[in-house]
VOKE-769177 format. One record per residue (C-alpha): x, y, z. Coordinates in nm, 2 decimals. Layout:
residues N
@east=X, north=Y, up=Z
...
This chain:
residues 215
@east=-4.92, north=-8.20, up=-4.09
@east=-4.82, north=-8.42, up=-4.36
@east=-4.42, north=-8.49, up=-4.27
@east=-4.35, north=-8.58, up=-4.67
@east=-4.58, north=-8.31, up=-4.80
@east=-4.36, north=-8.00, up=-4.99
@east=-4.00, north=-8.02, up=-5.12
@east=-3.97, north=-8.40, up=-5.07
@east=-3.89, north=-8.41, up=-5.39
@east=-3.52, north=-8.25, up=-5.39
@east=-3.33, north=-8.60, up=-5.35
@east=-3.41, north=-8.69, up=-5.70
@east=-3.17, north=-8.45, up=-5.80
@east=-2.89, north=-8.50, up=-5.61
@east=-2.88, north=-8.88, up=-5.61
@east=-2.91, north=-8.86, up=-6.00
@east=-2.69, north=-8.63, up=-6.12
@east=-2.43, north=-8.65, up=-5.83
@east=-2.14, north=-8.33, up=-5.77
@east=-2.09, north=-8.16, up=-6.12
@east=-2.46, north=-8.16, up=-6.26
@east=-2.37, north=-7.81, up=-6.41
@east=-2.35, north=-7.55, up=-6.07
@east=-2.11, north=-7.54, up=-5.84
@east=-1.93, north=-7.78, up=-5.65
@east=-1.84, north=-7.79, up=-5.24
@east=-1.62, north=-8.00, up=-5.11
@east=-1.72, north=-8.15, up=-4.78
@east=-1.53, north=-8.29, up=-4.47
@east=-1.81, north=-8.46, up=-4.32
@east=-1.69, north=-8.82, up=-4.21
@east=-1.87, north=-9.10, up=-4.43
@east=-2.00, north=-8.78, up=-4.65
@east=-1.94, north=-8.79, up=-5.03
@east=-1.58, north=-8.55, up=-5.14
@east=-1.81, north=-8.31, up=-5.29
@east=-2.18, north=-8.19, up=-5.29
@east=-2.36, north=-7.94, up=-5.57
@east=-2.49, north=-7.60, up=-5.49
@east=-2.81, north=-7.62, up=-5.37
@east=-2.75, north=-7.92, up=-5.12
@east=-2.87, north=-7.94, up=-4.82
@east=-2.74, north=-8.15, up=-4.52
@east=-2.96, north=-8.20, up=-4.24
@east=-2.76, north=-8.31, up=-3.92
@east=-2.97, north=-8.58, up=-3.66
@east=-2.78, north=-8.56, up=-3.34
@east=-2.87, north=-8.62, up=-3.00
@east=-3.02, north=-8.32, up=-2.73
@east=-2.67, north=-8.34, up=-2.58
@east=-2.51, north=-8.43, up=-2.88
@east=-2.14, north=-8.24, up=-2.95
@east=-2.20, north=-8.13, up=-3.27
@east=-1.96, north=-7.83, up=-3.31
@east=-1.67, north=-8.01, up=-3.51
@east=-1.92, north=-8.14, up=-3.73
@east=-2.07, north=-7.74, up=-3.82
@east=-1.70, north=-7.60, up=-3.81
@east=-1.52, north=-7.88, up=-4.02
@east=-1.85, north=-7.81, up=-4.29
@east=-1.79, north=-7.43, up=-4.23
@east=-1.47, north=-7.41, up=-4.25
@east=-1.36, north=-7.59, up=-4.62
@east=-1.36, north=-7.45, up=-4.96
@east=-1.58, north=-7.12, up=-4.90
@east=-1.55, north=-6.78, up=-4.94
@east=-1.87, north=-6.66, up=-4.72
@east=-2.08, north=-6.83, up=-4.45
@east=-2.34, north=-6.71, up=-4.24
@east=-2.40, north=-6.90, up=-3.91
@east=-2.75, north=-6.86, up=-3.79
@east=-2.80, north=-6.95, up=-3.40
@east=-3.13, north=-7.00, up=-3.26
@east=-2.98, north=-7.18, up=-2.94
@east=-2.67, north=-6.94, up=-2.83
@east=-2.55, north=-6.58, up=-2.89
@east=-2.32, north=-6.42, up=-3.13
@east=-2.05, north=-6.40, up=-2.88
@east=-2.07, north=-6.77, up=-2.83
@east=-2.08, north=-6.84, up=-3.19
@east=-1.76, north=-6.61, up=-3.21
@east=-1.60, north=-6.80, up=-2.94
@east=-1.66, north=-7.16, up=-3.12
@east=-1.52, north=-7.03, up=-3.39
@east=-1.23, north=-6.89, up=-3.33
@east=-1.16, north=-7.23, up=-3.09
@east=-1.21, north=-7.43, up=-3.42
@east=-0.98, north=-7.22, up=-3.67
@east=-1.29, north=-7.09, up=-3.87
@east=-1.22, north=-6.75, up=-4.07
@east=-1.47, north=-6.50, up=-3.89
@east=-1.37, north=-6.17, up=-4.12
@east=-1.56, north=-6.33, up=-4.37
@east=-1.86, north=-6.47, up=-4.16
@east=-2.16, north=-6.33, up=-4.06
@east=-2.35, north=-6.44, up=-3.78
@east=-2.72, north=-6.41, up=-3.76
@east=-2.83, north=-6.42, up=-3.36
@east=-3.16, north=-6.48, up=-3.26
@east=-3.18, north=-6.48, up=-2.85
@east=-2.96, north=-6.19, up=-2.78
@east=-3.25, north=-5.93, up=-2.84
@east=-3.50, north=-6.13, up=-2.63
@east=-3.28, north=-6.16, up=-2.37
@east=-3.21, north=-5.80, up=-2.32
@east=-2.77, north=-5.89, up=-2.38
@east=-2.60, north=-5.60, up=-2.50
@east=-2.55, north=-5.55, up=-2.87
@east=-2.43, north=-5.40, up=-3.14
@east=-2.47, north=-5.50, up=-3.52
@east=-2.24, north=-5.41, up=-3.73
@east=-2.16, north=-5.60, up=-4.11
@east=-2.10, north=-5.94, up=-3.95
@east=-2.30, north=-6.00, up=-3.66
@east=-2.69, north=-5.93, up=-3.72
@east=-3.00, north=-5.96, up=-3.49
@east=-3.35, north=-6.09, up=-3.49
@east=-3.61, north=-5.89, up=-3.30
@east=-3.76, north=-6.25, up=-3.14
@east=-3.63, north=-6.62, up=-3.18
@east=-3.98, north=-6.69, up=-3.31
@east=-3.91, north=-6.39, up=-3.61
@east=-3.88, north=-6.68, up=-3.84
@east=-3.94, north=-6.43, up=-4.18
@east=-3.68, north=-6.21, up=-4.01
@east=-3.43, north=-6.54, up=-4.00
@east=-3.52, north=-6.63, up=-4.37
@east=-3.53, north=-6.25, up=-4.51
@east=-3.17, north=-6.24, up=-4.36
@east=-3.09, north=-6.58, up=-4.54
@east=-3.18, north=-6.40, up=-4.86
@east=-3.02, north=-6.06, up=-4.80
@east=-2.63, north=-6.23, up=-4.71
@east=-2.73, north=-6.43, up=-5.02
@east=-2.80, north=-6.16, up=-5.28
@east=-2.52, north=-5.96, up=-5.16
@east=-2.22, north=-6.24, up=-5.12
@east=-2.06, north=-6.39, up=-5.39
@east=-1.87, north=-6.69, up=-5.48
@east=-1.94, north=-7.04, up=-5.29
@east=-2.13, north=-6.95, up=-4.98
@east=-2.23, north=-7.18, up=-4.71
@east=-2.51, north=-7.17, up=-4.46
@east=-2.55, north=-7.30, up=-4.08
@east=-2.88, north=-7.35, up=-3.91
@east=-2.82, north=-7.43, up=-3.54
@east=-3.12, north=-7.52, up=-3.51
@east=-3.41, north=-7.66, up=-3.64
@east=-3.52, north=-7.75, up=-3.30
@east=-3.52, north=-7.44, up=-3.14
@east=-3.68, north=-7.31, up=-3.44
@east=-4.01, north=-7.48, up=-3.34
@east=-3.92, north=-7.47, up=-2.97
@east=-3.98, north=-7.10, up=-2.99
@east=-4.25, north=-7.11, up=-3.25
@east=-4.42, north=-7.42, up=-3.41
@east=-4.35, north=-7.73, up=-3.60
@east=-4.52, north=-7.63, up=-3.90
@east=-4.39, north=-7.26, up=-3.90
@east=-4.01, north=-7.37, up=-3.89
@east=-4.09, north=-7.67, up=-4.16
@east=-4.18, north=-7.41, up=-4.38
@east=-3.89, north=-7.17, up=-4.32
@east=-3.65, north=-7.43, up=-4.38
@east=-3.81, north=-7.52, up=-4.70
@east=-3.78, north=-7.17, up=-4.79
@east=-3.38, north=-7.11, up=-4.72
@east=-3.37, north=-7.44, up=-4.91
@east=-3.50, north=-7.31, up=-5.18
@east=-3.27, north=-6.95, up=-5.13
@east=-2.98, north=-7.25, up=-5.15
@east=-3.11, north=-7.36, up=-5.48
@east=-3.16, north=-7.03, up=-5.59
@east=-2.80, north=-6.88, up=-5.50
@east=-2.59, north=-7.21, up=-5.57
@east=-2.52, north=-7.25, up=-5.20
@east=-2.52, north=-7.52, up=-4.93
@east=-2.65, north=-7.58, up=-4.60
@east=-2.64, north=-7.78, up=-4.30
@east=-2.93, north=-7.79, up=-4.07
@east=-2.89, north=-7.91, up=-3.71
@east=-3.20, north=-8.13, up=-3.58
@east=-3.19, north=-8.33, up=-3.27
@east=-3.43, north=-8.60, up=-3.31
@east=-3.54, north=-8.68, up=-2.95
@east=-3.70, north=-8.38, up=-2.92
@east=-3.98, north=-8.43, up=-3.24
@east=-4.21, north=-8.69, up=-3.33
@east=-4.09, north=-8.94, up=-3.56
@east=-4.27, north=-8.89, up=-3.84
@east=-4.14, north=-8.52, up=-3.82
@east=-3.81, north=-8.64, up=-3.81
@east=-3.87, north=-8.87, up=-4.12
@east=-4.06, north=-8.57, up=-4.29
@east=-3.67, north=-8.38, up=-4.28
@east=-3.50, north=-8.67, up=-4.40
@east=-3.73, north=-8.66, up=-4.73
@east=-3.68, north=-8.31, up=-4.73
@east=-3.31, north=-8.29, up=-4.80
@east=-3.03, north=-8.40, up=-5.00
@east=-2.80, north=-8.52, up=-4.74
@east=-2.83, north=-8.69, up=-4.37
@east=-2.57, north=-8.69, up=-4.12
@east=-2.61, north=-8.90, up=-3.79
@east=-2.45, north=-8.85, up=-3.48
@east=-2.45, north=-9.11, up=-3.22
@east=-2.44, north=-9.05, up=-2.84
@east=-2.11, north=-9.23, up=-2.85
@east=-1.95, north=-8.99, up=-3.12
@east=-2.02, north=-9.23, up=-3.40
@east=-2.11, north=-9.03, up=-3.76
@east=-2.32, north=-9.18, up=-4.02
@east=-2.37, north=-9.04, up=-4.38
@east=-2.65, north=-9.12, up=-4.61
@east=-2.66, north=-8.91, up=-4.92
């Protein structure tokens, strides 16, 4: 697969236009980031396997937003629930998408802020429910994707490439942002270069704790 092929294109907007192009605005407080990002951005986060990434994904989720949806392909709604409220994140107006807990036979029980994937590899199911919390929230809405990697642990490379595009393009579409979690040991390089032409934003984390920012 071509790593630059699709939405390669998206930087050109960001990098000429800048915060204030005519949508929305989101502040971030991502450490090196710029203040603020248009709708539509997205931030992909490079980090390592064992990389502590959750102040990163709380300190984007938790800023200048009036819904997010957490989507967890690598730990369970409870979990999620758990980080959050450790990190000071408003849950009543979250919604966590979970993506194991059905596979794994956990107990469960949906209700209008924690929803469930049949299979972690359900990746239509993960982007119809990226479009459904985004046609019925309103106001500046903000999206986590923890992670890319398991996405194509669980199904392919090529498969979760194209469902990232996809909820990028729900981001444009809604005026929203996302960040996407990635950790780059685990894919090819030229996968790894193929997501950094694919979004607005990069983030590196360091083993040693160090955060980079290239936007």
């Amino acid at each position: 697969m071509n790593p630059l092929r699709g939405r390669s294109e998206r930087n050109w907007k960001f990098k000429s236009d800048g915060p204030g192009y005519g949508g929305m605005e989101y502040d971030l407080a991502i450490e090196g980031s710029p203040e603020a990002v248009p709708g539509g951005t997205g931030v992909l986060l490079i980090h390592p396997s064992t990389g502590e990434t959750d102040r990163i994904d709380t300190e984007f989720l938790n800023i200048d937003t009036d819904y997010r949806l957490v989507i967890s392909t690598r730990t369970t709604a409870r979990e999620v629930q758990q980080k959050l409220e450790y990190y000071g994140v408003d849950t009543e107006n979250t919604v966590i998408l979970d993506t194991l807990s059905v596979e794994r036979g956990y107990s469960r029980r949906s209700s209008d802020r924690v929803h469930y994937i049949a299979a972690p590899d359900d990746l239509d199911g993960i982007v119809s429910q990226v479009r459904e919390f985004l046609e019925n929230h309103e106001g500046k809405l903000r999206v986590s994707l923890d992670s890319i990697t398991e996405m194509a642990y669980y199904a392919d490379e090529e498969r979760a490439r194209t469902a990232v595009e996809e909820i990028l393009d729900l981001l444009d579409e809604h005026d929203a942002v996302g960040l996407f979690h990635l950790a780059e040991e685990v894919h090819e390089p030229e996968i790894v270069e193929g997501y950094r032409h694919l979004f607005d934003g990069v983030v590196v984390l360091d083993a040693d704790g160090t955060v980079t920012a290239e936007f």
